[in-house]
N, CA, C and O atoms as a Tinker XYZ file with bonds, in Angstrom:
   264  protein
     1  N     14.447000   22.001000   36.020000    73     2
     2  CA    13.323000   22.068000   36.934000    64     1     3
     3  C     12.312000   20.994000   36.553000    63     2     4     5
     4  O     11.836000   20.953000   35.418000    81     3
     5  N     12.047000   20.282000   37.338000    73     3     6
     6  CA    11.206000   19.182000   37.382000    64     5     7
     7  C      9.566000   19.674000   37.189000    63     6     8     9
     8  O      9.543000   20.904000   37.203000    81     7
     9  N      8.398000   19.182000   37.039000    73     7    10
    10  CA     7.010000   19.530000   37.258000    64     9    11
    11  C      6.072000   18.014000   37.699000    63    10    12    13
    12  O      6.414000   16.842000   37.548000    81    11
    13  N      5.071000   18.460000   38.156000    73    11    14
    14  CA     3.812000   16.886000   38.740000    64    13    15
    15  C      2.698000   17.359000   38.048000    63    14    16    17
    16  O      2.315000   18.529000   38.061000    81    15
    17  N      2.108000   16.297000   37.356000    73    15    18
    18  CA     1.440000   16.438000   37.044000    64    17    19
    19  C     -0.382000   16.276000   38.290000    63    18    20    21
    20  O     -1.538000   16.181000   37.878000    81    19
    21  N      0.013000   16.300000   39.469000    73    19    22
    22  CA    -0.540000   16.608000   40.513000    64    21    23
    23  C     -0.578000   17.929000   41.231000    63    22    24    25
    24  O      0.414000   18.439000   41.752000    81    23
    25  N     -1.799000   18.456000   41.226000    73    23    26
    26  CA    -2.241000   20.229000   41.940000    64    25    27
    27  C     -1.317000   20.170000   42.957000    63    26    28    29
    28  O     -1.292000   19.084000   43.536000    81    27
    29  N     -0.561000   20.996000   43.345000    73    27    30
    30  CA     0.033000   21.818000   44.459000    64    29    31
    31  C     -0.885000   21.891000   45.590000    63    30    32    33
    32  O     -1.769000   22.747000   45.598000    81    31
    33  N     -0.744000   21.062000   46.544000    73    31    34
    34  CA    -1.616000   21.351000   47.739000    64    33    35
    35  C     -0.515000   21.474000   49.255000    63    34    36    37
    36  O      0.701000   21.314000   49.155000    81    35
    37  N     -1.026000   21.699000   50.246000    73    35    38
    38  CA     0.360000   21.963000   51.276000    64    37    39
    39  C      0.279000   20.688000   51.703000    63    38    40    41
    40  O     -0.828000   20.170000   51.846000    81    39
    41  N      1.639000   19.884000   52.014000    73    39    42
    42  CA     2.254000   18.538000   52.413000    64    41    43
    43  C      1.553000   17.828000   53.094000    63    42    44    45
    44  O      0.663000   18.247000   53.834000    81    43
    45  N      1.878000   16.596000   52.928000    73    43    46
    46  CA     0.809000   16.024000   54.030000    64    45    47
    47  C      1.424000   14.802000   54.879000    63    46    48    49
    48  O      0.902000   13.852000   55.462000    81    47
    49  N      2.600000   15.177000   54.723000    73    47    50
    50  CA     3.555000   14.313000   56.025000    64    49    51
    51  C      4.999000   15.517000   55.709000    63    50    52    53
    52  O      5.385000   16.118000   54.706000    81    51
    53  N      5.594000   15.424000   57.520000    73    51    54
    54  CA     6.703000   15.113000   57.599000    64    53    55
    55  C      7.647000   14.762000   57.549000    63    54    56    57
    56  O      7.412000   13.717000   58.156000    81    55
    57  N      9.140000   14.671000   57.225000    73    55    58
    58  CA     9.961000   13.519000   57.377000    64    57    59
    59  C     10.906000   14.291000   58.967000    63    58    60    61
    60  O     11.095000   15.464000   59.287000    81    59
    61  N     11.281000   13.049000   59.595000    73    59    62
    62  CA    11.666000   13.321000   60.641000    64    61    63
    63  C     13.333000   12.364000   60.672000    63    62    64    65
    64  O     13.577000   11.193000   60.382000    81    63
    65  N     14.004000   13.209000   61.038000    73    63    66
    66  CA    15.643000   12.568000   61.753000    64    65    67
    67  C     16.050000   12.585000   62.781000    63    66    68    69
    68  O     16.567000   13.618000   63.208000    81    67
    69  N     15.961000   11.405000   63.576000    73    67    70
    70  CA    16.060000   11.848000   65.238000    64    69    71
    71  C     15.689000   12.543000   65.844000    63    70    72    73
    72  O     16.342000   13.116000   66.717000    81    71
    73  N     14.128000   12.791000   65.504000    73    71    74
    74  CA    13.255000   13.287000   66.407000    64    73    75
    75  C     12.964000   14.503000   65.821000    63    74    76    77
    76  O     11.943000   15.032000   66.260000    81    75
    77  N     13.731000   15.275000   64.711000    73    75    78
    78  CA    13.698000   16.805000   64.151000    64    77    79
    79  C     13.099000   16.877000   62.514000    63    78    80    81
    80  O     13.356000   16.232000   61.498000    81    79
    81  N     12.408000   17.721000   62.751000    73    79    82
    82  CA    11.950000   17.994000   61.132000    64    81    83
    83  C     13.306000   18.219000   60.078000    63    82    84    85
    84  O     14.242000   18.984000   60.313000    81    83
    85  N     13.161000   17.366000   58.886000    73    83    86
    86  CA    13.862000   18.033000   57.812000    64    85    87
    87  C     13.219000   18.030000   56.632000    63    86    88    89
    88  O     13.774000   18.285000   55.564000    81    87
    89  N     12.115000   17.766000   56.755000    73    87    90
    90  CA    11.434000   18.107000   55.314000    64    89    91
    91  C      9.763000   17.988000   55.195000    63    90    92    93
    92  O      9.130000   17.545000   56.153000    81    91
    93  N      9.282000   18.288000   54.317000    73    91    94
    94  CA     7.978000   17.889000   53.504000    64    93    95
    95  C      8.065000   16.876000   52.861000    63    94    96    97
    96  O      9.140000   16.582000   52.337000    81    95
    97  N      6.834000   15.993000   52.719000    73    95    98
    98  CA     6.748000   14.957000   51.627000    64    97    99
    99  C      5.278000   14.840000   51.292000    63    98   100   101
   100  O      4.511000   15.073000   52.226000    81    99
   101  N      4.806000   14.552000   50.243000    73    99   102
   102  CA     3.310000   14.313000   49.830000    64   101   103
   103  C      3.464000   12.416000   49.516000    63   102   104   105
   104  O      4.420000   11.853000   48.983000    81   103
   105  N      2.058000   11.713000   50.107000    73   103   106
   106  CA     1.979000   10.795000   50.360000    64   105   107
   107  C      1.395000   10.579000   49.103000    63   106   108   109
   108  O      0.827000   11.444000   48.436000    81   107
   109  N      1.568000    9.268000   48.764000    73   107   110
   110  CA     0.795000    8.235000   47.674000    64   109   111
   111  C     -0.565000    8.343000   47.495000    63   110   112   113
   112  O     -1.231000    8.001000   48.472000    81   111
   113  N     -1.086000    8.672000   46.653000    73   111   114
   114  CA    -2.682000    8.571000   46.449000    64   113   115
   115  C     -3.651000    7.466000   46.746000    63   114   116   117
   116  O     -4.832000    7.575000   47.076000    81   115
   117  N     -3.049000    6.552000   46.596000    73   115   118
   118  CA    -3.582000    5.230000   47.079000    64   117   119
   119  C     -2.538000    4.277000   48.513000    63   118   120   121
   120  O     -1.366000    3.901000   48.503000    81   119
   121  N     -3.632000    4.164000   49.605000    73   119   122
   122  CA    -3.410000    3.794000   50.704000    64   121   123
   123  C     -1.941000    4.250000   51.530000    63   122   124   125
   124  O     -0.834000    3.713000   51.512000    81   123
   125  N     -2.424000    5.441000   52.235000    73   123   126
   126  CA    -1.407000    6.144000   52.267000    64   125   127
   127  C     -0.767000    6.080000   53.776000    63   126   128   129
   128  O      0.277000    6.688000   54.012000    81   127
   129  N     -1.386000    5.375000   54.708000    73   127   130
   130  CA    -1.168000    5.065000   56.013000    64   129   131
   131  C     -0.358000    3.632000   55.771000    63   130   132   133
   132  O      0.443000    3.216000   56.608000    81   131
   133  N     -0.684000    2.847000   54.406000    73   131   134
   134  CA     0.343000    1.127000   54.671000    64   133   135
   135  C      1.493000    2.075000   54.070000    63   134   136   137
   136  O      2.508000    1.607000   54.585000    81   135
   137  N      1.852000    3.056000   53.332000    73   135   138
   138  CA     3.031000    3.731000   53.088000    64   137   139
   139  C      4.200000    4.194000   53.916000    63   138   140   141
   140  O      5.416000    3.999000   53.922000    81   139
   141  N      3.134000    5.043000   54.769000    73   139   142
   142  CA     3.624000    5.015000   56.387000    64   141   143
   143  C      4.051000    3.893000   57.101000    63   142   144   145
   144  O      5.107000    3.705000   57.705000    81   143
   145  N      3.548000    3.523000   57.019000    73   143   146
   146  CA     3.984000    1.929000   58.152000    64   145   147
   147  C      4.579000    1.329000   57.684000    63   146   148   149
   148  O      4.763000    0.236000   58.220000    81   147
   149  N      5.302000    1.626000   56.348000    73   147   150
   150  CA     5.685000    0.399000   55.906000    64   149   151
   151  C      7.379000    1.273000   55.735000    63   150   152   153
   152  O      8.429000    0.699000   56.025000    81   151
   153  N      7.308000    2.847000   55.172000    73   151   154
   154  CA     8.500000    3.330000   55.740000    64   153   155
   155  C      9.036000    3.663000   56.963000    63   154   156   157
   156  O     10.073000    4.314000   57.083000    81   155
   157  N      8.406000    3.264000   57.834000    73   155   158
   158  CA     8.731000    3.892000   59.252000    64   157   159
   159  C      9.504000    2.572000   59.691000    63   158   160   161
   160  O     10.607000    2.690000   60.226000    81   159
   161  N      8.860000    1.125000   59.441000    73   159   162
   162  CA     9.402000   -0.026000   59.545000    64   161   163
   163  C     10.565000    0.138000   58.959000    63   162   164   165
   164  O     11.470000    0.385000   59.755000    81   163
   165  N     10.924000    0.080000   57.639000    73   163   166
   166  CA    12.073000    0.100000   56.914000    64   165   167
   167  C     13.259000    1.116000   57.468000    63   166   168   169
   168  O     14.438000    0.783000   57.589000    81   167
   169  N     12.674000    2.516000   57.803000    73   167   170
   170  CA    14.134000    3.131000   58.578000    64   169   171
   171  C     13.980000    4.003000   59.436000    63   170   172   173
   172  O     14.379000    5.159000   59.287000    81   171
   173  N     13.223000    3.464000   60.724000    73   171   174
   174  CA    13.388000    4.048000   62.322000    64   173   175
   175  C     14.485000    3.343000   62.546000    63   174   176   177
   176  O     15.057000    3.799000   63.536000    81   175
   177  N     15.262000    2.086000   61.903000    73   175   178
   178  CA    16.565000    2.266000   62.677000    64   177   179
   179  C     17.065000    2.643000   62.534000    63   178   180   181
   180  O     18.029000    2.450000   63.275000    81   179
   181  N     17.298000    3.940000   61.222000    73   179   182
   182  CA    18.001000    4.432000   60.550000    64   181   183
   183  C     18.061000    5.731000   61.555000    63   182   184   185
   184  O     19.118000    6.363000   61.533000    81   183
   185  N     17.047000    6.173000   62.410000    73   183   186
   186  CA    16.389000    7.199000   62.841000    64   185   187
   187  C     15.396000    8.592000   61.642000    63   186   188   189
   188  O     15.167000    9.802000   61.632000    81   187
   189  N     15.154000    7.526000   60.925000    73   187   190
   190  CA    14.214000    8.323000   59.870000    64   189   191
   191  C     12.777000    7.908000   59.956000    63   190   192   193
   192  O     12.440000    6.738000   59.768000    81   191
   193  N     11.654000    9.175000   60.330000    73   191   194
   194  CA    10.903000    8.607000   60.223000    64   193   195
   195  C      9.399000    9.442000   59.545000    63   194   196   197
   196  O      9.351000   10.670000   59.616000    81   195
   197  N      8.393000    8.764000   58.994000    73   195   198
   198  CA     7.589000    9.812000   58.420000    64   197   199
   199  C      5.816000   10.168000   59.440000    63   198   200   201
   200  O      4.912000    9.348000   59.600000    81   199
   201  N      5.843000   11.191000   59.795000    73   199   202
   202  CA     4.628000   11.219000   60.587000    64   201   203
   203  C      3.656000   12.603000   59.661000    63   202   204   205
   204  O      4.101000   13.700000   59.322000    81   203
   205  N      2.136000   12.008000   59.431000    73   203   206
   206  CA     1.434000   12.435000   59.198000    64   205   207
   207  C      1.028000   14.019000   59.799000    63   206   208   209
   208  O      0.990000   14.298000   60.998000    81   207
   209  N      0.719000   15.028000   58.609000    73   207   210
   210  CA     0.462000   16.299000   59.336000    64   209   211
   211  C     -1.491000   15.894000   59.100000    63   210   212   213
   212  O     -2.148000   15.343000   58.217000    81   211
   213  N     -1.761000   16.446000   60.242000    73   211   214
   214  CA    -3.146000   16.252000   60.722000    64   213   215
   215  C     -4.309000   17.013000   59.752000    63   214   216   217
   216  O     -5.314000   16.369000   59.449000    81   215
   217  N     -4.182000   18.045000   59.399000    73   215   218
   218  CA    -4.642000   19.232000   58.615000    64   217   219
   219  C     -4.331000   19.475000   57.475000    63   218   220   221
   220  O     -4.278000   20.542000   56.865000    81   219
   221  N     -3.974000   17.749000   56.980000    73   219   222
   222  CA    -3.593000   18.216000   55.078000    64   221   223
   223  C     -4.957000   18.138000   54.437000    63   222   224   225
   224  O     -6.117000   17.996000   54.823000    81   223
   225  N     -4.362000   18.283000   53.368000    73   223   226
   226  CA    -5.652000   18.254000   52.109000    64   225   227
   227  C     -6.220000   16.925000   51.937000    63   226   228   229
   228  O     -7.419000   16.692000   51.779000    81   227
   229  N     -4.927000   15.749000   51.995000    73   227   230
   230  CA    -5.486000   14.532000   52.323000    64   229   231
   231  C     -6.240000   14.060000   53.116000    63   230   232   233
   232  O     -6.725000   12.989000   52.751000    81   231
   233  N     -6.700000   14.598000   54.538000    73   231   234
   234  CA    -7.223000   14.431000   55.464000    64   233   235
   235  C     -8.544000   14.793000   55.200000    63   234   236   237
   236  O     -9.419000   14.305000   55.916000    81   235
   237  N     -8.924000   15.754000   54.075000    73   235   238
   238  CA   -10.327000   16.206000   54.207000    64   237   239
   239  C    -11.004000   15.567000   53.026000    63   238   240   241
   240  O    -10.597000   14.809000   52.145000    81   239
   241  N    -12.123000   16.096000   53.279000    73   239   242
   242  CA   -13.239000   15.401000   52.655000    64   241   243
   243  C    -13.893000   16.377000   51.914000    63   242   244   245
   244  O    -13.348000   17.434000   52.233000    81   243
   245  N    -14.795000   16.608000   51.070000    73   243   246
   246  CA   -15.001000   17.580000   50.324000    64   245   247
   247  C    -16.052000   18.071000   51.424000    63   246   248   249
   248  O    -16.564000   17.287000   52.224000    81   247
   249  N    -16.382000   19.712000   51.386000    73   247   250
   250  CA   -17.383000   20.016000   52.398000    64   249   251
   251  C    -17.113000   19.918000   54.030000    63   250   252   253
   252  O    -17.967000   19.966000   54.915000    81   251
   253  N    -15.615000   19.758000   54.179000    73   251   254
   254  CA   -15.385000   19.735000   55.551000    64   253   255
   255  C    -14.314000   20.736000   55.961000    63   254   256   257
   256  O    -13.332000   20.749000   55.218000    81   255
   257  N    -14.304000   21.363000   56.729000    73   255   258
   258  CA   -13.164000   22.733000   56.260000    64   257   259
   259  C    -11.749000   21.916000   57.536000    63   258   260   261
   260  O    -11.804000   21.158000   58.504000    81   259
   261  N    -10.901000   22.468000   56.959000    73   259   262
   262  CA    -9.586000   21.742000   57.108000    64   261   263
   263  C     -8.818000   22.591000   57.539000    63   262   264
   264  O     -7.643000   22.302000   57.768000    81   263
């Protein structure tokens, strides 16, 4: 069993296969939208692709309820 030394928070992207969910993924701490764009480039031809969940922990700000 593996461990992160990063808090457990709920996911904050998708991964998608032809259009269908198959998983969770937690994004990079630093610049996490060129991550996105930069895997979605690399394998939508693959039909893999990663889309942001709107209501992660990443998304908020301290003092803003999520």
């Amino acid at each position: 069993m593996s461990s992160s030394n990063r808090t457990a928070i709920p996911c904050e992207a998708a991964v998608y296969r032809n259009d269908h969910p198959v998983g969770p993924m937690r994004l990079p701490m630093k610049d996490p939208a060129a991550f996105i764009k930069e895997f979605n480039r690399l394998y939508r031809e693959a039909g893999i692709v990663i889309e942001p969940i709107e209501h992660s922990a990443a998304n908020c700000s301290p003092g803003k309820k999520c």
